[in-house]
N, C-alpha and C positions, 0 to 999 in steps of 0.2 A: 363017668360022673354019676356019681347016685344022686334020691331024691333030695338028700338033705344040703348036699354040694350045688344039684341046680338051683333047689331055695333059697338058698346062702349067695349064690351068683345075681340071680333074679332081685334079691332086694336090696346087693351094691347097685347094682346100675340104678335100679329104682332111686334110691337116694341119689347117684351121682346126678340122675336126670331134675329129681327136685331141686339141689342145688344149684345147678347150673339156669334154670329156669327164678329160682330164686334171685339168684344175682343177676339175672339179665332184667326181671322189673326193678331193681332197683337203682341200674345201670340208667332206665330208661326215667326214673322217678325222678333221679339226679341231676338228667341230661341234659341240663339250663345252666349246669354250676361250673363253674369255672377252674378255682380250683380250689382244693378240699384238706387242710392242712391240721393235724392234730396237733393238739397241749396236752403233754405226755409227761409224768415222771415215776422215778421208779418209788417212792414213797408217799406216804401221804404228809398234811401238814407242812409243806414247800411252798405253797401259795398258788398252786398249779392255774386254780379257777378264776381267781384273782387276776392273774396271767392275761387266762382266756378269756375275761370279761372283758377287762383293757386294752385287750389287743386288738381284738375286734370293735369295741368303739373306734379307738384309733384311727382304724381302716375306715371304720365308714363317716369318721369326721373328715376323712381326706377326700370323700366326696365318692367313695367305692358302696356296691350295694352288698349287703354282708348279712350271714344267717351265722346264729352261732348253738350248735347241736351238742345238748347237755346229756352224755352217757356215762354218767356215773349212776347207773339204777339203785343202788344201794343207798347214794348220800346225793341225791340233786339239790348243789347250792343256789346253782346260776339264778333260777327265779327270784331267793332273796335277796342274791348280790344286786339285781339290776330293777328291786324295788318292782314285780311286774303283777298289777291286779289285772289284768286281761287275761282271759283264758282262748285259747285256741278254737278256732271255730272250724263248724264241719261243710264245707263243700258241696253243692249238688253233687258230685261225684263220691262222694264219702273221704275226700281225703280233707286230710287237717291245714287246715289253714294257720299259721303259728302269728302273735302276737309280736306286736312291733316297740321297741323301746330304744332310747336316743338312738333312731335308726336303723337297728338291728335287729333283723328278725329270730325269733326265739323259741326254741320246742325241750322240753324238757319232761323227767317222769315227774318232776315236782309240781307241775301242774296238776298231777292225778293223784295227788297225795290229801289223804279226807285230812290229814293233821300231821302241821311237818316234824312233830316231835316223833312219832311214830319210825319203827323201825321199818325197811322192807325187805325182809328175809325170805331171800327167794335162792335157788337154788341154780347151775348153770345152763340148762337148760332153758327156766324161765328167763333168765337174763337174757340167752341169746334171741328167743322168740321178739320179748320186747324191743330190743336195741333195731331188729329185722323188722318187724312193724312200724317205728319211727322211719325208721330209712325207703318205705316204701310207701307208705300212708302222709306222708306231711308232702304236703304243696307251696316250695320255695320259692317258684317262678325262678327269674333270672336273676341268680346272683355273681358275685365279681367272685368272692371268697364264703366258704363255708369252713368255720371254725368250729372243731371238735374237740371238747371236753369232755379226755377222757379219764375213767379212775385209773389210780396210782396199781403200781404191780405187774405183774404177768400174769392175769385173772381172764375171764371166759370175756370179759367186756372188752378191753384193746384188741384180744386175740378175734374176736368176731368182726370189729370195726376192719381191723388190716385185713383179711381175709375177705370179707364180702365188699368191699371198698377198693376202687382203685386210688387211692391215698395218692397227693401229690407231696406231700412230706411231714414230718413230723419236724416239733418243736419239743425241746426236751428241757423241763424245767428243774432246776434245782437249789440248794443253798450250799455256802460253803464250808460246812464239815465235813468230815470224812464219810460218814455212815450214809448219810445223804448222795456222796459221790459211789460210794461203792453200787447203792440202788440203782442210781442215774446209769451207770454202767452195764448194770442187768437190763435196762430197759433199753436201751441203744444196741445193744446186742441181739436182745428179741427180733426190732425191729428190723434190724440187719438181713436175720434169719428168714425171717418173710419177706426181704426183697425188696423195703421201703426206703425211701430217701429219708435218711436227717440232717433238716436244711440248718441246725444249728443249737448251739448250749445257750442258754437264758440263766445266768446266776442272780436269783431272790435273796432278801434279806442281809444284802450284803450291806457292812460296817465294823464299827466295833465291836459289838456285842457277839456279832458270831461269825465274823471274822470277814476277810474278801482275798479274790483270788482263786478258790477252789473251782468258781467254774470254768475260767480261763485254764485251768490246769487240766481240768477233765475232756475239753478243749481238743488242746492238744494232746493229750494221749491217746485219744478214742481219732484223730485224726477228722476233726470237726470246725467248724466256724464256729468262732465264738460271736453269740447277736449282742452281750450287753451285759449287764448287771442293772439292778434295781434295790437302790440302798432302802434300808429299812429307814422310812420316815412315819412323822406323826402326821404325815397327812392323811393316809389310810383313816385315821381315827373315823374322818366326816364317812358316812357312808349312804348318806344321803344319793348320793349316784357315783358311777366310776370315778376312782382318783384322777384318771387325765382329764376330765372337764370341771377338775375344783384344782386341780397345781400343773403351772406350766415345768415347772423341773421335772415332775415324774408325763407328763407328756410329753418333754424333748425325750428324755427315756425309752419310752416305749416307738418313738418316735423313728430312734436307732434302731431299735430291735426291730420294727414293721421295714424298713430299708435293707437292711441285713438279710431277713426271710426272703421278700420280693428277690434281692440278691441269687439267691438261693434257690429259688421257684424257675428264676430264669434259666440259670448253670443246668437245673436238672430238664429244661425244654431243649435244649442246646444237644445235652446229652441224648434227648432222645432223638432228635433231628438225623 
């Protein structure tokens, strides 16, 4: 082996040993959480955060203690979905303390944002750095569930979550057109690939207008549990705070869907027994 072969040797293992040490504090940063479910779809404009903001209230109006991790670094809505003017506080230890809203605790890059019209164009790299700092820097104590909102696609952001995360499953959202099913499909697939559970299809905007049934279809083609549908209503309009604590219809809703998951979370502890 020449020199340039042992150098080339010397800074894989070098990296492999960062990694591995990377994911072991975050392993340990986590090690209070229960368990760790993403809100995944393959497009944008599905309602993904929506999803994840009412899912996790949900959960923790049923009396669960619930954090919910906003990594969409390019577009963090979750701060103005959940109305939140508290900023995160820092630790005698340096780590983040995250703000608390109808019960749930919350970290997002939209905290760090000087103005949220602003774009943040950053590269994948910096994505992954950030996303790896949140995961290792925030101080969640002990939670029941940790819901992760993640951006749409097969982007450097999901691919870091699954990768340095031991994920206990994903939730895959969609609506019922085709173009929307076809993404959902890519992203189910991803996940696959990396060896993560998907505890189940959530079809969004289902009705008249753009139609129902394509998540039940995608469902069963992909060989998945179907958790629900969530009809397009006006009650979204209010956004004063999440839909299920202003309409009991869309909280029987998601109500299903949090049952379905839990479902789901169980089948894959069974599996791993």
């Amino acid at each position: 082996m020449n020199q340039q072969q042992q150098a080339q040797a010397r800074a894989k293992i070098e990296g492999m040993k960062a990694q591995f040490e990377q994911k072991r504090a975050i392993a340990t940063a986590l090690g209070q959480i229960k368990q760790k479910v993403g809100v995944y779809s393959g497009k944008g404009g599905v309602g993904k955060t929506t999803v994840a903001v009412n899912l996790a209230v949900t959960l923790a109006a049923e009396g669960a203690k619930v954090g919910l991790l906003d990594v969409d670094i390019d577009c963090p809505n979750v701060v103005r979905a959940l109305n939140i003017s508290e900023l995160p506080l820092v630790a005698e230890d340096k780590r983040m303390v995250p703000p608390e809203r109808f019960d749930v605790k919350v970290m997002s890059m939209g905290f760090f944002q000087e103005n949220e019209d602003e774009a943040i164009i950053w590269r994948g790299p910096m994505v992954h750095n950030a996303i790896n700092q949140f995961l290792q820097s925030t101080d969640w104590g002990e939670l029941d569930y940790l819901i992760i909102d993640l951006p749409p696609g097969t982007s450097d952001a999901p691919l870091t979550i699954m990768q340095a995360l031991d994920m206990d499953g994903f939730v895959v959202v969609t609506t019922p057109q085709q173009l929307a099913m076809i993404d959902a499909k890519r992203s189910i697939n991803m996940i696959r690939k990396l060896h993560v559970n998907v505890l189940g299809v959530v079809e969004n905007f289902s009705g008249e207008i753009f139609g129902t049934g394509g998540g039940e279809q995608l469902a069963q083609e992909m060989d998945l549990n179907f958790l629900g549908r969530l009809e397009m209503r006006t009650d979204y309009r209010d956004t004063s705070k999440p839909t299920v604590l202003n309409s009991n219809t869309v909280l029987n809703e998601f109500q299903s869907i949090v049952d379905g998951m839990k479902a789901g979370l169980e089948a894959v502890e069974v599996e791993a027994d």
